[in-house]
C-alpha positions in Angstrom: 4.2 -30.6 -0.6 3.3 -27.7 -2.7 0.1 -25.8 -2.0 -1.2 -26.8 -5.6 -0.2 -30.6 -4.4 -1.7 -30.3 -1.2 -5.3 -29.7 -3.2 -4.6 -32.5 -5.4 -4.3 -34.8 -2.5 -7.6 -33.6 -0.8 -9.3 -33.8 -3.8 -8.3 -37.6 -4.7 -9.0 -38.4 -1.1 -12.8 -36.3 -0.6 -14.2 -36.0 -4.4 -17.2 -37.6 -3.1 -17.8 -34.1 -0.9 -16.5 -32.7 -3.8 -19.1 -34.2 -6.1 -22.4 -33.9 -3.6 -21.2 -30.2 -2.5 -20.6 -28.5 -6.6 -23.5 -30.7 -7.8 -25.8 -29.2 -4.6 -25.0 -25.6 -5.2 -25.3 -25.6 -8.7 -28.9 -27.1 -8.5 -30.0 -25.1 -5.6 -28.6 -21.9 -7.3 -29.2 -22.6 -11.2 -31.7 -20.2 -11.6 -31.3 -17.7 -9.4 -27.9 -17.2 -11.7 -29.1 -17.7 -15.3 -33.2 -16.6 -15.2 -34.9 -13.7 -14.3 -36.2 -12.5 -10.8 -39.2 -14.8 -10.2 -42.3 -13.7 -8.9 -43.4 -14.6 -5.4 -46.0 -14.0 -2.8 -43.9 -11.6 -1.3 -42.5 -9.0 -3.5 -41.2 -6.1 -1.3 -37.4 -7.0 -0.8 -36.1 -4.9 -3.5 -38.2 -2.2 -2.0 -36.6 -2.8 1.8 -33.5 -3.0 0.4 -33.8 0.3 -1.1 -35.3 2.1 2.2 -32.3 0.1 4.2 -29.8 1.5 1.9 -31.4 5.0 1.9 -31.0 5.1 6.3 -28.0 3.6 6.3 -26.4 6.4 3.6 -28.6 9.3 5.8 -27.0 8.3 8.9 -29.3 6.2 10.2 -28.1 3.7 13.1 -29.5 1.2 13.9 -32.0 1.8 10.7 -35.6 1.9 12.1 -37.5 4.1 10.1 -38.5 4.1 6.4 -39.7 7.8 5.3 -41.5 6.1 1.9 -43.1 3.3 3.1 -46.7 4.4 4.8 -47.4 6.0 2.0 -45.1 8.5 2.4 -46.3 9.3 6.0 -43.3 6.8 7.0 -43.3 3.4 9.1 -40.4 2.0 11.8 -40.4 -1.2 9.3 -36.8 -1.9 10.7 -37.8 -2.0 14.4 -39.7 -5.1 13.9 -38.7 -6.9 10.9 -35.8 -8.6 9.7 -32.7 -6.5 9.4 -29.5 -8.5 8.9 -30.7 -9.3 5.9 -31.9 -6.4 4.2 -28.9 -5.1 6.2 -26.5 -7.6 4.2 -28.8 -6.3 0.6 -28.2 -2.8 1.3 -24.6 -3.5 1.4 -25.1 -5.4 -1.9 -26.9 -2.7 -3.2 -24.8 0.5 -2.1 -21.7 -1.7 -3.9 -23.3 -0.9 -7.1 -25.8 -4.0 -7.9 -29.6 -3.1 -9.1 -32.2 -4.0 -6.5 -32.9 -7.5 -8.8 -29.2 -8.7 -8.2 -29.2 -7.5 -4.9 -32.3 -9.6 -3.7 -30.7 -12.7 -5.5 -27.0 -12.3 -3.8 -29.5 -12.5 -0.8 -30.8 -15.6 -1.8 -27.6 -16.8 -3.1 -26.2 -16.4 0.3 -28.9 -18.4 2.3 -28.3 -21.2 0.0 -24.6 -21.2 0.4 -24.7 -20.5 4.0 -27.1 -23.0 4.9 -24.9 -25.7 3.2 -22.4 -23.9 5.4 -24.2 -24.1 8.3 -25.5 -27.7 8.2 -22.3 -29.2 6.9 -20.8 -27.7 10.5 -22.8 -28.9 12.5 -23.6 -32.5 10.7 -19.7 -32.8 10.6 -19.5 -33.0 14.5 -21.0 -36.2 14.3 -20.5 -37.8 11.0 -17.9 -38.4 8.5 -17.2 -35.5 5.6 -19.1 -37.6 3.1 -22.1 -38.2 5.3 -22.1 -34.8 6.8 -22.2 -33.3 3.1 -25.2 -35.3 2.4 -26.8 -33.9 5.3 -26.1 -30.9 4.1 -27.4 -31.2 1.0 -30.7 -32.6 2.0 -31.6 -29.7 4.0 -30.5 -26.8 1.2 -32.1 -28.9 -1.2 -35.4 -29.4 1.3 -38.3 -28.6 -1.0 -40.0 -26.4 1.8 -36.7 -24.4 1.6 -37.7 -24.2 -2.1 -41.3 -23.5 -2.0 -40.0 -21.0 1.2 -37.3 -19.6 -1.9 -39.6 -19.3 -5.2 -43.2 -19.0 -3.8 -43.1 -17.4 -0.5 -40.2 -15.5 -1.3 -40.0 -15.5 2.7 -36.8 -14.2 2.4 -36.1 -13.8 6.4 -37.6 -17.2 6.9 -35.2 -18.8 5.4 -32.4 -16.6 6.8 -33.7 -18.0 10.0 -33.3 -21.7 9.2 -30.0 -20.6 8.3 -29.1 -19.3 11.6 -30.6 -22.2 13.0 -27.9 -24.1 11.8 -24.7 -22.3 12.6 -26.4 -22.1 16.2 -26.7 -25.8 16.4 -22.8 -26.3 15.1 -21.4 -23.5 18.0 -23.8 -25.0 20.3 -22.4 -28.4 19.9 -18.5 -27.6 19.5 -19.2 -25.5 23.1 -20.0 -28.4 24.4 -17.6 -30.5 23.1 -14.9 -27.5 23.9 -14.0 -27.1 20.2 -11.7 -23.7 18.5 -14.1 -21.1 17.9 -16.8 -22.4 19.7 -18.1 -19.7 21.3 -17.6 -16.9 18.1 -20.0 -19.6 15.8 -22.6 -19.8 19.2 -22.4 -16.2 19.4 -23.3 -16.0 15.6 -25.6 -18.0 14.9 -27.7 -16.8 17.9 -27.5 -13.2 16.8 -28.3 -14.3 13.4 -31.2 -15.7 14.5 -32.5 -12.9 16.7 -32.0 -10.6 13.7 -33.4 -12.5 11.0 -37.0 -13.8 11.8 -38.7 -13.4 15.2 -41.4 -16.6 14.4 -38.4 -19.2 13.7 -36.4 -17.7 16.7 -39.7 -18.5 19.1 -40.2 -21.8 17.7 -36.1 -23.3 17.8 -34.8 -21.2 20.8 -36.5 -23.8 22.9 -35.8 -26.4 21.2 -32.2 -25.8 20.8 -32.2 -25.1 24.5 -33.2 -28.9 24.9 -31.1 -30.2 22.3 -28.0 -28.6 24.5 -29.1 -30.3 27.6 -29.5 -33.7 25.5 -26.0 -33.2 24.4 -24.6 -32.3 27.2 -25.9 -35.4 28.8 -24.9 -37.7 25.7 -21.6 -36.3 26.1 -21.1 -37.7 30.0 -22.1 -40.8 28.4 -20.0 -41.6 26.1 -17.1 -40.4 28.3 -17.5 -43.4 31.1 -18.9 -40.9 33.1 -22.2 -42.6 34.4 -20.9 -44.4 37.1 -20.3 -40.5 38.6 -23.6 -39.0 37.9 -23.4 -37.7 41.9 -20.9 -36.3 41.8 -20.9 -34.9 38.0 -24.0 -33.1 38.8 -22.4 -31.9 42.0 -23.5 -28.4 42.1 -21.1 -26.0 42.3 -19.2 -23.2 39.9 -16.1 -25.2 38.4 -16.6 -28.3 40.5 -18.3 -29.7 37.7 -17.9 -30.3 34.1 -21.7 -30.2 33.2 -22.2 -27.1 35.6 -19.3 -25.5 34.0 -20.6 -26.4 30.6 -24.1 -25.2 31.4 -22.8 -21.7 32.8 -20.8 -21.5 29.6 -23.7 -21.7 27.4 -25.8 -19.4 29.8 -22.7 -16.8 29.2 -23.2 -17.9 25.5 -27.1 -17.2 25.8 -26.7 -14.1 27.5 -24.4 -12.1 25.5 -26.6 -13.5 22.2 -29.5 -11.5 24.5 -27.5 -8.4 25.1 -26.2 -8.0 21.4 -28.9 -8.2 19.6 -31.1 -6.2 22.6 -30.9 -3.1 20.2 -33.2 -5.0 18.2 -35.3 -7.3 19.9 -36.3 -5.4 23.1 -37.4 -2.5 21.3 -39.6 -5.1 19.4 -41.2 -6.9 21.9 -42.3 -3.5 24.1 -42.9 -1.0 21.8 -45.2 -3.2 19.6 -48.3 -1.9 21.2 -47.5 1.6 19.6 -48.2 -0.1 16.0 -50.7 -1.9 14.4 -49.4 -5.0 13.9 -51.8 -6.6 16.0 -54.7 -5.9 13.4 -53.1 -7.1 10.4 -50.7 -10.0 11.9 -53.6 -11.3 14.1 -56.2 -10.7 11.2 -59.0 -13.6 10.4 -57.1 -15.0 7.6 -53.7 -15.7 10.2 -55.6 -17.5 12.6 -53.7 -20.5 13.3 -57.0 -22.8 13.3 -57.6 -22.6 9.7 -53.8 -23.7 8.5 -53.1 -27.2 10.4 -51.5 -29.8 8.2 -52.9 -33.4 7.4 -49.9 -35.9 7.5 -50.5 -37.1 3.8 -49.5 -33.6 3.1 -45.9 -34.1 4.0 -45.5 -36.9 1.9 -47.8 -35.3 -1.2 -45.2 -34.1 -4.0 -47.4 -31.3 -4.7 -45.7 -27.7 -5.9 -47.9 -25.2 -5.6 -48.0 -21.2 -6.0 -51.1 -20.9 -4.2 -51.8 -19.9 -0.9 -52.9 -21.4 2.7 -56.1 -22.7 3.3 -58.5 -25.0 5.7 -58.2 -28.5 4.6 -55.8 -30.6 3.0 -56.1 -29.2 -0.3 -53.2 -25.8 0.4 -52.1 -23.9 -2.6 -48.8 -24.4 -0.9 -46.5 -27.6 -1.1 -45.5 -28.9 2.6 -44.1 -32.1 1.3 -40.6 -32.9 2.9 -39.0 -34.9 0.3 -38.4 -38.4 -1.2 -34.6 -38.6 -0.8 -35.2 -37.4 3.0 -37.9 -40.2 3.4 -36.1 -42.4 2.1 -32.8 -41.6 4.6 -35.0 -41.2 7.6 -36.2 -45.1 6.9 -32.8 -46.0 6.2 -31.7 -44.7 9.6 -34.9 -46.0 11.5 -33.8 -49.4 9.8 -29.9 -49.3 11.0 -31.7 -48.5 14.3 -33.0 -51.5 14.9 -30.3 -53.4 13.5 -27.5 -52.2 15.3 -30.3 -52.2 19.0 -31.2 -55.7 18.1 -27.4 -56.4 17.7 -26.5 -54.5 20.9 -29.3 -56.6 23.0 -28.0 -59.7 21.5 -24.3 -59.4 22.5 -25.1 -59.7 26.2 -24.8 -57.1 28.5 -21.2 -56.6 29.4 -20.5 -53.0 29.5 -17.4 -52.5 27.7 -16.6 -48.9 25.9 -17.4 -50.3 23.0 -20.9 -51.3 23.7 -21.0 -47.9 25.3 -20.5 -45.5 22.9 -23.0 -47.8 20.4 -25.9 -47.4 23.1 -25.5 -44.0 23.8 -25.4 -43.4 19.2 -28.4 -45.0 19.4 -30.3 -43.4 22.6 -28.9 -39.6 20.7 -30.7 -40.7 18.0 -33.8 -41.3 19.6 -33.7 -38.3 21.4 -32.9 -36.2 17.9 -36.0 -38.0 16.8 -38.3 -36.8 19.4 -37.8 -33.3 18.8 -38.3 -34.0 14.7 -41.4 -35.7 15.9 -42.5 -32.7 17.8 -42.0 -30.4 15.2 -44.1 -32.5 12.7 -46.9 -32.7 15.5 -47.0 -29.5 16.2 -47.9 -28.8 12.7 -50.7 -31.3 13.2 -54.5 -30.8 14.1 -54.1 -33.0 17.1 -51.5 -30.4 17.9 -54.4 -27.9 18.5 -55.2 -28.4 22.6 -51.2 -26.9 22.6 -51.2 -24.1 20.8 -54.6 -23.0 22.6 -53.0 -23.6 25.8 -49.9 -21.5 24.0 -52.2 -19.0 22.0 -51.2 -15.9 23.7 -47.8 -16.1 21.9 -48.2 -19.0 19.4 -50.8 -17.2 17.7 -48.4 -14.9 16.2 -47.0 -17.8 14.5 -50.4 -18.2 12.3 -49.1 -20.6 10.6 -48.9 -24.1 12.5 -46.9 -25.6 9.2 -43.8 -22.5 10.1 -42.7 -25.4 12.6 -42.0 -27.6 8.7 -38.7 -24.8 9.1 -37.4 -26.8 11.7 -38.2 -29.8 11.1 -36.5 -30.0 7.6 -32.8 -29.1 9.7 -33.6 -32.4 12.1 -35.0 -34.6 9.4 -31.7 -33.8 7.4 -29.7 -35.0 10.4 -31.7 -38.0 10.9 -31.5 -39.3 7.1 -27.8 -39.0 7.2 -27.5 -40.5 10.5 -27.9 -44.3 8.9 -25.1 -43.7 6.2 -22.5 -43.2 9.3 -23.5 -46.6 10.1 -23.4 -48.5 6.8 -20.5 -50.9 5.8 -17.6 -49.1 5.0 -17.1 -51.4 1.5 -20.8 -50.0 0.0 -21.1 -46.9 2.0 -19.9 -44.3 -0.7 -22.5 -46.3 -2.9 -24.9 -45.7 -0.8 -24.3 -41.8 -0.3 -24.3 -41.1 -3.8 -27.0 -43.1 -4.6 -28.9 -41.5 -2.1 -27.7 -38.2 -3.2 -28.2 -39.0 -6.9 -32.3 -39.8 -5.6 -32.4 -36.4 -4.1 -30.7 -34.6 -6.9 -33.6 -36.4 -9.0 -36.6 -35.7 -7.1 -36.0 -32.2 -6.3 -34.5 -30.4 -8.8 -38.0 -30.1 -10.2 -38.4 -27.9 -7.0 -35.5 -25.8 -7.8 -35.5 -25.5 -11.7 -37.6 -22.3 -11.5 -39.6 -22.9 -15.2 -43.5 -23.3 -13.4 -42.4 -19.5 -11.5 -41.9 -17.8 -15.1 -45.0 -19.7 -16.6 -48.4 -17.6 -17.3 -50.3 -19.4 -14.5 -53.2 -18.2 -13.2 -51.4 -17.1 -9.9 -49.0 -15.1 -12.1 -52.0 -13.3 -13.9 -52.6 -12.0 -10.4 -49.1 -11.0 -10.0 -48.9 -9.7 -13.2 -52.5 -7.6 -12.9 -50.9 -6.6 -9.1 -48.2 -4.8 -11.7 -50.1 -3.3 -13.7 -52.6 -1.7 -10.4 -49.2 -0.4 -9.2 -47.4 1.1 -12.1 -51.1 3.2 -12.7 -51.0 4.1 -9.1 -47.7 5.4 -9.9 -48.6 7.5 -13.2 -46.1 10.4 -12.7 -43.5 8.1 -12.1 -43.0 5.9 -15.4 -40.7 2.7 -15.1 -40.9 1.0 -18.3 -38.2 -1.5 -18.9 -37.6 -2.4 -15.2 -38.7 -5.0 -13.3 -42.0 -4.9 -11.5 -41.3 -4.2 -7.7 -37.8 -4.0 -8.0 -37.6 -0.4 -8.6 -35.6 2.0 -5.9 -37.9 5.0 -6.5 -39.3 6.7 -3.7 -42.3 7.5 -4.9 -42.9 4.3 -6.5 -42.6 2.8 -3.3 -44.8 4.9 -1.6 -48.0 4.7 -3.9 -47.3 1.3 -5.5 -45.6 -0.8 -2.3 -47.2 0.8 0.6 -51.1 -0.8 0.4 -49.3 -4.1 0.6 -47.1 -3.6 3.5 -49.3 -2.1 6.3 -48.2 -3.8 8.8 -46.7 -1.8 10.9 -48.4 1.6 10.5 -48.1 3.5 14.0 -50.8 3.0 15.9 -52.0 6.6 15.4 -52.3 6.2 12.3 -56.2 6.0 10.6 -56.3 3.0 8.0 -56.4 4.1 5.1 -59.2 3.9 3.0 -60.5 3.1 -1.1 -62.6 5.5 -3.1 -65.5 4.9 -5.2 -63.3 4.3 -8.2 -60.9 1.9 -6.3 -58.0 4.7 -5.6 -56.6 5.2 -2.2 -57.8 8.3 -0.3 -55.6 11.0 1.0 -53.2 8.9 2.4 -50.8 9.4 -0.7 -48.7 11.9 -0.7 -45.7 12.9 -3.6 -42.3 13.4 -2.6 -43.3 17.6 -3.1 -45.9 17.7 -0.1 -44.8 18.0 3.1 -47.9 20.4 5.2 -51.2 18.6 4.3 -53.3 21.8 5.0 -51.3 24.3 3.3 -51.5 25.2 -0.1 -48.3 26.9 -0.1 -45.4 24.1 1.1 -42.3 25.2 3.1 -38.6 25.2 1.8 -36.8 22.1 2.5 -33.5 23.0 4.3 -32.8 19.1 5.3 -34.9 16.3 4.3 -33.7 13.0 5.2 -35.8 9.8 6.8 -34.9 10.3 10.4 -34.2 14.6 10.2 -35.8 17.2 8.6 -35.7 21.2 8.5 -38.4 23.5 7.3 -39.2 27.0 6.5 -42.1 28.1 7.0 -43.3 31.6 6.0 -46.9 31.9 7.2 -49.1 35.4 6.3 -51.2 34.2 9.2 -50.7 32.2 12.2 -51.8 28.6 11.6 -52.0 24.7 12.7 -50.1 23.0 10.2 -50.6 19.6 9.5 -47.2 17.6 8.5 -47.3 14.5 6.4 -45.3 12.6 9.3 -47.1 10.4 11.2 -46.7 10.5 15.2 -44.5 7.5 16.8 -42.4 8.1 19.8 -39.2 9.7 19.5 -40.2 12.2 17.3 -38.7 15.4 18.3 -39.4 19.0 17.5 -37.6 22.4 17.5 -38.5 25.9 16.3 -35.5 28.2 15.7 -33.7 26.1 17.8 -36.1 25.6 20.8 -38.1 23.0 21.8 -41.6 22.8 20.6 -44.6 21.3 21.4 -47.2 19.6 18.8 -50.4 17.1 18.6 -51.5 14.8 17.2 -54.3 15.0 14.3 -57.2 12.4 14.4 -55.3 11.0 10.8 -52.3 10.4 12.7 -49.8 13.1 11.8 -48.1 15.5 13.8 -49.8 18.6 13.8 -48.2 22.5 15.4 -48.7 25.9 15.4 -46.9 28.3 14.1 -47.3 32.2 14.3 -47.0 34.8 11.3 -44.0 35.4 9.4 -40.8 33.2 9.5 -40.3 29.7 11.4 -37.5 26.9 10.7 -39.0 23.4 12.3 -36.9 21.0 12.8 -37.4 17.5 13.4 -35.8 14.4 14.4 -36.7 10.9 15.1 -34.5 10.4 18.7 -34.5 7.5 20.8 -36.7 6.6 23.4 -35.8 5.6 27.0 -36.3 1.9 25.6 -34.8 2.4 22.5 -31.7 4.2 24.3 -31.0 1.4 27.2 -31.4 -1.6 24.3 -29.0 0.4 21.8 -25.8 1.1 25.1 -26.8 -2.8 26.3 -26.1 -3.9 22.9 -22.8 -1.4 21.9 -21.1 -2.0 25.4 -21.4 -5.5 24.5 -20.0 -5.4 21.0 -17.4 -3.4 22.5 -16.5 -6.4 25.3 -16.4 -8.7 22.4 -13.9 -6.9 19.9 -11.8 -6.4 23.4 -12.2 -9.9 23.9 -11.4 -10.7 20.5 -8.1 -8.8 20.4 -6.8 -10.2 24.2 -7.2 -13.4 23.5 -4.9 -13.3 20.9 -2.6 -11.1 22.0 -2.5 -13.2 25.4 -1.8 -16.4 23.6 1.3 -14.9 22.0 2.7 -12.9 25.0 2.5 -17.0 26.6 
């Protein structure tokens, strides 16, 4: 059979996936390909993209530092936040697309790979056509789209994404599956690179659901007349040890590889602010618990989060998704009633229905967790858990795991139904979700002149007059790559992450920032006369200086560790001013200062932990093969 043939004959057999995948990706995607860039709470990707792109084309690895946000004073951004991402935008971005088509391939790729991700892991349980469903109600979740077009919490939904492909190597390790450990590996990575919150919240819970499984798994093999001697402890004596070791080996790695990132993160997070503005009065967790009939209140919303049950925000979780999750509950009981009624003769058959039913169960418990802990009633838990749960500050965050186990759960019913109706009953399922979502995804209340875009719009216009010597007209508010436009115009809204040195800055009398702005041209604060620029890049700069007298020069860098300094080529010592920049002195006539941002003793163990083991992997990668062939 030709290639062409071979098509044909999947097509004729699976146009139902056909169908529900094409008519998912084109709803989901519809106007991130034919409208404008909407506006959302959170418009700085086009400006991290930019600062990514600009370290990674300096020489920058891994990227850390951002010399324009800070208001020019500079701010490790990439330490702490999201990079694969805005990794995967700069690439976009350095291949020749604007910052606007950069941020939607980004978006673009979430909702493909998410569709990806779910269908994977859906598909080690279900049929094609049930696992596509499954897959569509979670890219077509409407917190995924209020997450998309309102939020714009564009590592958030990377996260959920990672989630996903986790889940699918998780479950194919267990069940000793091709490729196995490469998806485990990558999803977990993913994961640890793409948003810390999501990663704290379904780490755990993954954790358990591999336990679960690999318990499920004994099951449905006959093996609980052996439970002794299956959990026999021992390396290799055992499948469920050996299984357990090899997702250990999984977790581990996942740890070391991404160590470069998430070590330097957790222990250097002291030296910035982000305890002032992440644990602020408005992000404490109290005032943003859910009320149930807000998860079944088809409410879209622009606004914000509040106290109460009257959010800004939409938290509903969709009617097609209801719907499935009743239709499972309903098989449930049919097919337990059924199993009870038969008598109890333990055959294989009975036993793989009993242990389909008890996975489903325990699936549903960890759904059910995940909608309490967004719950008031939740609250005794996340005070007992406040010391790390408070960085989540929003209970509802837990709705970003929830929506990848509700998905499984309203498809699980469908892999029950009678095989004579049950395409009828996908599509017309996926028909009711296609229906009462698209409304989510159709982007016309984003372009509309709301009241929450006149704030938007008056945020514009406050940030193209902070930028008056820089003149965009004709480009797209925020999405502009200048570095000076991101340092007057971007910098008072990401603050985040300001060394801890650094003094907040301040507003005048006439509502214009202080002295923290600086142009591209200043580069001494106290000096009228400014120093040639021999090398200027984020991360290493050379000056110099020609000083009539000897004087304590001011530099509009701000201090954070692993800033190094050199005068003609030997090392030199420096302060710290009380606004946060480093500060030496320098004696009359000529001086070239150098500086570099170098690695701390942190920094430098996470970065060889995480290279030695990319380079085990690649090795490992190439033996394998080469091993297989030389057998």
């Amino acid at each position: 059979m030709t290639r062409t043939g071979r098509w044909q004959h999947w097509a004729t057999k699976n146009w139902l996936t056909l169908v529900i995948w094409v008519g998912t990706l084109l709803v989901a995607n519809w106007v991130l390909l034919t409208k404008p860039i909407f506006y959302t709470h959170d418009y700085l990707h086009g400006a991290r993209i930019a600062e990514m792109a600009r370290g990674l084309l300096e020489g920058q690895w891994p990227v850390i530092w951002s010399q324009n946000f800070g208001f020019g004073f500079g701010m490790p951004i990439f330490e702490f936040y999201a990079p694969a991402p805005y990794l995967v935008g700069a690439i976009f971005y350095l291949l020749g697309c604007n910052l606007v088509w950069s941020t939607k391939l980004l978006f673009l790729t979430v909702n493909i790979g998410t569709m990806i991700g779910m269908y994977l892991w859906a598909r080690e349980f279900f049929a094609s056509q049930t696992a596509s469903l499954a897959a569509s109600f979670l890219t077509l979740a409407s917190y995924r789209a209020m997450d998309l077009f309102a939020r714009g919490a564009m590592s958030e939904l990377w996260g959920i994404m990672a989630v996903t492909f986790l889940l699918s190597g998780v479950t194919r390790l267990i069940k000793q599956e091709k490729y196995s450990w490469w998806l485990t590996i990558f999803g977990g990575s993913l994961l640890c690179l793409s948003h810390n919150i999501i990663m704290m919240l379904a780490a755990p819970l993954v954790a358990i659901y591999a336990l679960g499984l690999l318990i499920w798994q004994a099951g449905r093999s006959g093996l609980e007349s052996r439970w002794r001697n299956f959990l026999r402890p021992g390396w290799g004596k055992s499948q469920f040890w050996r299984l357990l070791a090899q997702l250990a080996l999984a977790a581990g790695v996942i740890l070391l590889l991404t160590a470069f990132y998430w070590y330097p993160a957790i222990s250097e997070k002291d030296l910035t602010q982000v305890d002032t503005y992440i644990l602020d009065d408005y992000y404490d967790y109290h005032l943003h618990f859910l009320y149930l009939r807000q998860l079944v209140t088809d409410n879209f919303g622009y606004g914000g989060s509040s106290w109460g049950p009257d959010d800004g925000l939409s938290f509903f979780l969709g009617w097609a998704q209801w719907c499935g999750l009743l239709l499972s509950i309903g098989m449930w009981f049919y097919w337990l009633v059924r199993w009870c009624w038969r008598g109890h003769s333990w055959s294989a058959k009975k036993r793989q229905k009993f242990y389909n039913l008890l996975f489903f169960s325990f699936i549903s418990i960890i759904f059910g967790f995940t909608i309490f802990m967004t719950l008031l009633k939740s609250r005794l838990l996340w005070d007992l858990g406040a010391s790390l749960l408070a960085f989540t500050q929003f209970p509802w965050r837990f709705l970003g795991v929830s929506v990848i186990w509700l998905a499984w759960l309203a498809a699980w019913g469908l892999e029950w139904w009678p095989r004579q109706t049950k395409s009828v009953a996908i599509i017309s399922l996926w028909l009711l979700l296609i229906a009462t979502s698209s409304h989510y995804f159709q982007g016309d209340h984003y372009l509309e002149p709301t009241v929450c875009r006149a704030q938007v719009e008056e945020q514009v216009a406050e940030n193209q007059a902070a930028c008056a010597s820089q003149e965009h007209t004709g480009e797209t508010p925020f999405y502009i790559d200048d570095p000076e436009y991101i340092r007057q115009a971007m910098s008072p809204v990401l603050v985040d992450y300001l060394p801890r040195d650094f003094a907040n800055y301040t507003r005048a009398d006439d509502g214009s920032l202080d002295w923290r702005r600086v142009n591209l041209e200043t580069k001494v604060l106290n000096l009228e006369t400014q120093p040639a620029v021999l090398v200027e890049r984020m991360h290493e700069k050379l000056y110099d200086f020609n000083l009539e007298a000897s004087s304590e020069v001011e530099l509009a860098i701000v201090y954070y560790p692993g800033w190094t300094l050199e005068r003609d080529g030997q090392p030199l010592d420096f302060s710290v001013s009380e606004r946060g920049n480093i500060t030496i002195n320098l004696p009359v006539g000529h001086s070239r200062v150098g500086l570099y941002l170098d690695s701390t003793p942190r920094r430098r163990l996470a970065n060889w932990l995480s290279g030695f083991t990319l380079i085990g992997l690649i090795a490992e990668g190439i033996y394998q093969p080469w091993q297989k062939k030389q057998a």
